[in-house]
N, C-alpha and C positions, 0 to 999 in steps of 0.2 A: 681589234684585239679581243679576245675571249676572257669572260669576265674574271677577272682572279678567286672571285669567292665561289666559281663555278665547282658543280659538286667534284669532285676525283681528279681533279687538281692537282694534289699532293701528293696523292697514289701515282697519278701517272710523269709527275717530278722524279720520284724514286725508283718508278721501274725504268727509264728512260734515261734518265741524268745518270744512275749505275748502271745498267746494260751495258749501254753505249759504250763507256771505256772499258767494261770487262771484257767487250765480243771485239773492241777495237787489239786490245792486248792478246785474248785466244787466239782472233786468227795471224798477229804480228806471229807470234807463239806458233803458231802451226807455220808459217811462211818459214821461221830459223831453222824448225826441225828438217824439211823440204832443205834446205842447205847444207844439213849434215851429213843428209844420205845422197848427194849428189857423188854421182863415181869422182872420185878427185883424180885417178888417172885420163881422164878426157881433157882436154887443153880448154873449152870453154866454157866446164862444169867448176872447175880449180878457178880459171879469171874469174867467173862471176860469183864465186862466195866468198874471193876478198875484198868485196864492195855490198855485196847484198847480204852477206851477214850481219855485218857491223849495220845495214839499214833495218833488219828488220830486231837487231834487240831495239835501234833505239825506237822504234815503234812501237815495241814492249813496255820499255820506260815508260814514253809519253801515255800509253792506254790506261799502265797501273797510277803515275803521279796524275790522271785525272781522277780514277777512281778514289784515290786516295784523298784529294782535296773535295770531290764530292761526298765522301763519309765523313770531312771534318767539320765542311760548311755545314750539312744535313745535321748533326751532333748540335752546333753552336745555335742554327736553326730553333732545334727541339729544344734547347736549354733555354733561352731568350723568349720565346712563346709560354713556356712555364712559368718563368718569373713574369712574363706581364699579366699574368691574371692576381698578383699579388698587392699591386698599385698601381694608380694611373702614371708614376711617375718615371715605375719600373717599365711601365708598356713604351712612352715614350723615350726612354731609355734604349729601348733595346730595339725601338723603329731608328732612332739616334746612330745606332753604332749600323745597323743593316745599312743605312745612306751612306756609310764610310766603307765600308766592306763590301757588300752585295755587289755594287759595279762592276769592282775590280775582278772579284771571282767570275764573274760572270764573262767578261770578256778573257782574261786568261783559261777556264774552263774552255770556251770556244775556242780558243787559238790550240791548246794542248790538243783538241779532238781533231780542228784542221791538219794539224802539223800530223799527229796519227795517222789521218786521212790517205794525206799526203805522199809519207811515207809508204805505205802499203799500197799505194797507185803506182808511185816509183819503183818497189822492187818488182811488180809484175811486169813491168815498164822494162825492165831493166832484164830481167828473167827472159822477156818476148825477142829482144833485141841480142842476147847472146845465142839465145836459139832458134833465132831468123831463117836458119836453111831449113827447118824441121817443122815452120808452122806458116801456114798462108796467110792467115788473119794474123801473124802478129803487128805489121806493120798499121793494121787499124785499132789495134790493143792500146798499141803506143799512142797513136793519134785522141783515141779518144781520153786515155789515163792523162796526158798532157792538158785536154780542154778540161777536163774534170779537176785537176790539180792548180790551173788558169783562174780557174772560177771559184777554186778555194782562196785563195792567195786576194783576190779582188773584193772578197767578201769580207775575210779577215780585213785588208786594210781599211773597206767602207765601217766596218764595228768600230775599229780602232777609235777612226778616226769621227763617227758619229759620239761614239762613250765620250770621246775626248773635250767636244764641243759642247757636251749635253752636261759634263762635271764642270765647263766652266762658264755655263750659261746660269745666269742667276735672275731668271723672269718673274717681273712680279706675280701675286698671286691675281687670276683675274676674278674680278667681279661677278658675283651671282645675279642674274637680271632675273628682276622681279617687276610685278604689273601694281602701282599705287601712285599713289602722291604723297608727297612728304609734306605733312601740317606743323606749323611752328604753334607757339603758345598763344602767339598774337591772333593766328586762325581759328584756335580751336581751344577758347581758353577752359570753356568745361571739360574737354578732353583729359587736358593735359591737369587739374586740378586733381580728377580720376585716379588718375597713373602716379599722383604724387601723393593723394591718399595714402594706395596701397602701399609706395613703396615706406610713409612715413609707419604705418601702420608692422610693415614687416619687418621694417628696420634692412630695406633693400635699396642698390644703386638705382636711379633715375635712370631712365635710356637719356641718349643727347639727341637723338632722334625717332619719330613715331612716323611712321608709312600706314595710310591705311589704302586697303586695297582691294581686289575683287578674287584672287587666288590664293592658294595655299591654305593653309591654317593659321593659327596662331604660331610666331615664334619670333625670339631674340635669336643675335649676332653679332659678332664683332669683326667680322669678314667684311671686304670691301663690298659695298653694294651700289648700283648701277637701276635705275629705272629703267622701263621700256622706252622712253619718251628722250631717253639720254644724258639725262641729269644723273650727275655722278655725285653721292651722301659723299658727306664730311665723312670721316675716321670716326670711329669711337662706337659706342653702342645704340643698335637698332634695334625697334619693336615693331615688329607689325600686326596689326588688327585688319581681319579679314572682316570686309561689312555685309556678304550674305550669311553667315553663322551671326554675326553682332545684330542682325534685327533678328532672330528669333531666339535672342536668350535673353536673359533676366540679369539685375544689373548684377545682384551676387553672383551671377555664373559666370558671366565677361573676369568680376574682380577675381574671380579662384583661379581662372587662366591667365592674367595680368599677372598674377600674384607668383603662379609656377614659371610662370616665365623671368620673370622677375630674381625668382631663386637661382636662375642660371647664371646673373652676372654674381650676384653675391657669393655662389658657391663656385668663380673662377671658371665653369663652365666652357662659357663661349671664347675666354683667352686661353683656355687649354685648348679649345681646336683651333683656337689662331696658330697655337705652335704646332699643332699634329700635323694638317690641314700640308703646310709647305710641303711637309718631310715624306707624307702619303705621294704627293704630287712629283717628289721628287727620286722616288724609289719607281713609279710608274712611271716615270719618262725613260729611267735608265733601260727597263725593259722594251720600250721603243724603240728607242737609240739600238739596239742590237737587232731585234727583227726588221726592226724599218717598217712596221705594220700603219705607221700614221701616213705612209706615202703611197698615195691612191697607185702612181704609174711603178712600183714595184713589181717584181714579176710574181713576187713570193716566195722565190726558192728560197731568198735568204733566211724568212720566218723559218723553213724546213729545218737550213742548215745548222739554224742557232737553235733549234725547237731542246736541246736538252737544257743550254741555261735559262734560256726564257722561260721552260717551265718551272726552272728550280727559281726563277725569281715570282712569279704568280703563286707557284706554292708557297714560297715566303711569306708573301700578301695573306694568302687562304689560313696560314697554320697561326695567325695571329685575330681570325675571324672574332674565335671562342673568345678571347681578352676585349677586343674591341664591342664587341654585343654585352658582354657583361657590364662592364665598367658605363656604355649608353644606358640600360638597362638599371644600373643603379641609379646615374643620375637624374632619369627620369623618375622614378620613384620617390628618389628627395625630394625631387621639385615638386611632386602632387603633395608631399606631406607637408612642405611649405606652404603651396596653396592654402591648406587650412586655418592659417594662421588669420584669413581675414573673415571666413563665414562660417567653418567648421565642416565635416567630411560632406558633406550632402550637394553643397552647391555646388562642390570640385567634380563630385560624383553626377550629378544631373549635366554640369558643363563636359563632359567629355565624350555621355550619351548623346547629347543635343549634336555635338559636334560629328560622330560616328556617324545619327543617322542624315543629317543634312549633306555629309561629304558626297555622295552620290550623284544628289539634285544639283548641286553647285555644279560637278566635274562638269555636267551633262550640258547645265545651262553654259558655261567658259566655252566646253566645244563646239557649241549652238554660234556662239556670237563670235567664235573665231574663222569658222569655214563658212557658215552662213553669209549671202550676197547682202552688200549692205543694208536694200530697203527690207531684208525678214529678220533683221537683227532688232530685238525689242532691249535690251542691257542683260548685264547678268545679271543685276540685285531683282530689277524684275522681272527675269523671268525666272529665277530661284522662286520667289512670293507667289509667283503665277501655279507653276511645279505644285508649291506646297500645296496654295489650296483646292488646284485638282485633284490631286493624289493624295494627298497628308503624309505621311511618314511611316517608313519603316517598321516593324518589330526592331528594337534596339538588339534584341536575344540573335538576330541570324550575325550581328559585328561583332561576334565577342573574340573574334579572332582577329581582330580586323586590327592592323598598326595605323596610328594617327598620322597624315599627311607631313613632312616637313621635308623642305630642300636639303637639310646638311645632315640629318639625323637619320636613326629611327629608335625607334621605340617600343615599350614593351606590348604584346596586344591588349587591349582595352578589358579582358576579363581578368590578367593580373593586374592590372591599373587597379580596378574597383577591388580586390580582393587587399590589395596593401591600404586601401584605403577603407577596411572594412564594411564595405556596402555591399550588400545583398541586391539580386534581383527581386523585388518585387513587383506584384498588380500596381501598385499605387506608383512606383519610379516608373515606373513603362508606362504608364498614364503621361506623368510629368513631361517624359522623354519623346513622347507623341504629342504633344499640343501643337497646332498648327496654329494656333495665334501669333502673330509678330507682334511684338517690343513696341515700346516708342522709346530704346533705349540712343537708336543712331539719333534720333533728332534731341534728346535730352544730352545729349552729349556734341553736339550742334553739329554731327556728321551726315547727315540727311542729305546734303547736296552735293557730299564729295562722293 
């Protein structure tokens, strides 16, 4: 399936989703005229336009009452995209109402354009067949307008009946798999004294659960989570601490990222994509369910035949982009201003450089020890250590573009990060940001051997 926030998206929803039944209704429209100027004293010109008139207005009908429901959905569209840049609440609002609606448009839209279809295959069909003495190929006219109208009809019923199963399929959400281990208090009781610092300090929720691990970045959830190993987390809130960023920061720069993190449960955050999360998932199935695009042995034609509502459903997706990247975009921004609250702007500011410039080394060391044959695999934490002290680090100044790692988000780029957090580049921060010293903060926090 092609990605919905793909660029022109929504452009090509609108020339394609209105085209379609306008040129569907021109040429209905052009077929009636063709009937009127039929000699009606000929005995087979007179039979065949008291059956193929009456076919080709309602082919008319069917092309303008698509049009027509495509300009109202397109309106509801645009109106619903607009109110959701006005609150989170308004955005899920109106993802809310598009799960109830979107479907049904979308399969009636394709049935109204079939049945169009349809129609205009039959009256030629029909056209060929009354004036059989006069044309050689009509008999293949027919032949083919039949498979053609066969394989609408089969299509239609496969949508129907796919939309149907896919509105009353209710699957749970699945698990994010992630690469860690999950440390109780018992394992890791300096850890977790850390983590309950900040949260007493910020006046923030506890996680129920702390995963530290060797991917990703930093980040809270409340989404189901699944380790690699198969161990399936309780419910409730997850933090995960990535341990090759955690041995090369300082302990204030770990607590300003504990601390923004941290801000995510307390500002509802991660229970707000608990709700989004379904309804995203549940609008993009319905778009399956009509192409059929999730099923490898498809031939494709059907993606073709349903190509104007399936786009008008990714355009849906796309024209709610701008809400969605804001309303992320803010709530990253709180979170770094929460962050402050336990070291003040600098160590928020040095923990997100530190993090930018190490995301490279890490990626490279993960893909090292995941295709690499077992006996040249050294770990990632050392060979991240290794990395650094080969090489050192980065200019922090080439990532200012750069969005921070995370599985369910994203984020603002790292030069409006430091800008709301009013930090400046300077010689002295790009010093800080470049130290290739490691921590002894994993093993003060008794994480060394996990």
């Amino acid at each position: 399936m092609a990605d919905p926030a793909s660029p022109g998206t929504a452009s090509a929803a609108f020339r394609l989703g209105l085209g379609l039944p306008l040129a569907l209704a021109a040429v209905a429209g052009w077929q009636h005229y063709r009937v009127r100027q039929w000699p009606l004293d000929l005995a087979h010109g007179q039979d065949a336009a008291l059956y193929l008139g009456p076919l080709s207005l309602l082919s008319l009908l069917l092309g303008l009452l698509a049009a027509l429901g495509f300009c109202i959905a397109w309106t509801m569209m645009r109106r619903a995209a607009h109110r959701a840049l006005q609150s989170r609440d308004a955005l899920l609002q109106a993802f809310g109402a598009g799960q109830r609606w979107l479907p049904l448009f979308m399969v009636l839209q394709t049935l109204l354009i079939f049945a169009g279809l349809i129609g205009l295959l039959g009256f030629e069909a029909g056209r060929a067949i009354d004036q059989s003495y006069r044309s050689d190929g009509a008999i293949k006219l027919v032949l083919l307008s039949g498979l053609v109208a066969l394989l609408l009809l089969w299509y239609a019923a496969r949508i129907v009946w796919d939309s149907l199963r896919m509105a009353l399929r209710r699957p749970p959400l699945e698990p994010i798999q992630i690469m860690g281990q999950a440390v109780t208090a018992q394992q890791a009781p300096a850890l977790w004294e850390f983590v309950g610092d900040i949260a007493r300090c910020t006046h923030a929720r506890l996680p129920d659960t702390v995963v530290v691990g060797l991917n990703e970045g930093f980040f809270v959830t409340e989404h189901p989570v699944a380790l690699v190993n198969g161990q399936q987390l309780p419910a409730g809130r997850v933090l995960y601490l990535p341990l090759p960023y955690m041995s090369f920061m300082h302990r204030a720069e770990v607590a300003a990222v504990v601390a923004h993190e941290l801000g995510h449960f307390s500002a509802d955050d991660t229970a707000y994509g608990q709700r989004f999360a379904p309804i995203y998932q549940s609008l993009s199935d319905s778009i399956l369910a009509i192409t059929n695009e999730h099923d490898a042995n498809d031939d494709g034609w059907r993606a073709w035949a349903s190509a104007p509502a399936s786009l008008f459903g990714k355009g849906f997706l796309r024209s709610f982009d701008e809400a969605v990247q804001h309303w992320s975009r803010k709530r990253e921004l709180a979170a770094d201003a929460f962050s402050t609250q336990v070291g003040g702007n600098m160590p928020a500011a040095t923990a997100l450089l530190r993090s930018a410039v190490l995301q490279g080394l890490v990626e490279e060391a993960l893909a090292h020890n995941r295709n690499a044959p077992p006996q040249q695999r050294e770990g990632v934490l050392a060979m991240v250590r290794r990395l650094v002290d080969e090489r050192g680090l980065p200019d922090p100044r080439e990532h200012l573009e750069d969005h921070q790692a995370h599985p369910l988000d994203t984020h603002p780029p790292l030069r409006a990060r430091l800008q709301a957090l009013g930090i400046s580049i300077t010689p002295e921060l790009i010093v800080r940001a470049r130290d290739t010293r490691p921590t002894r903060l994993l093993a003060e926090l008794g994480l060394e051997a996990a």
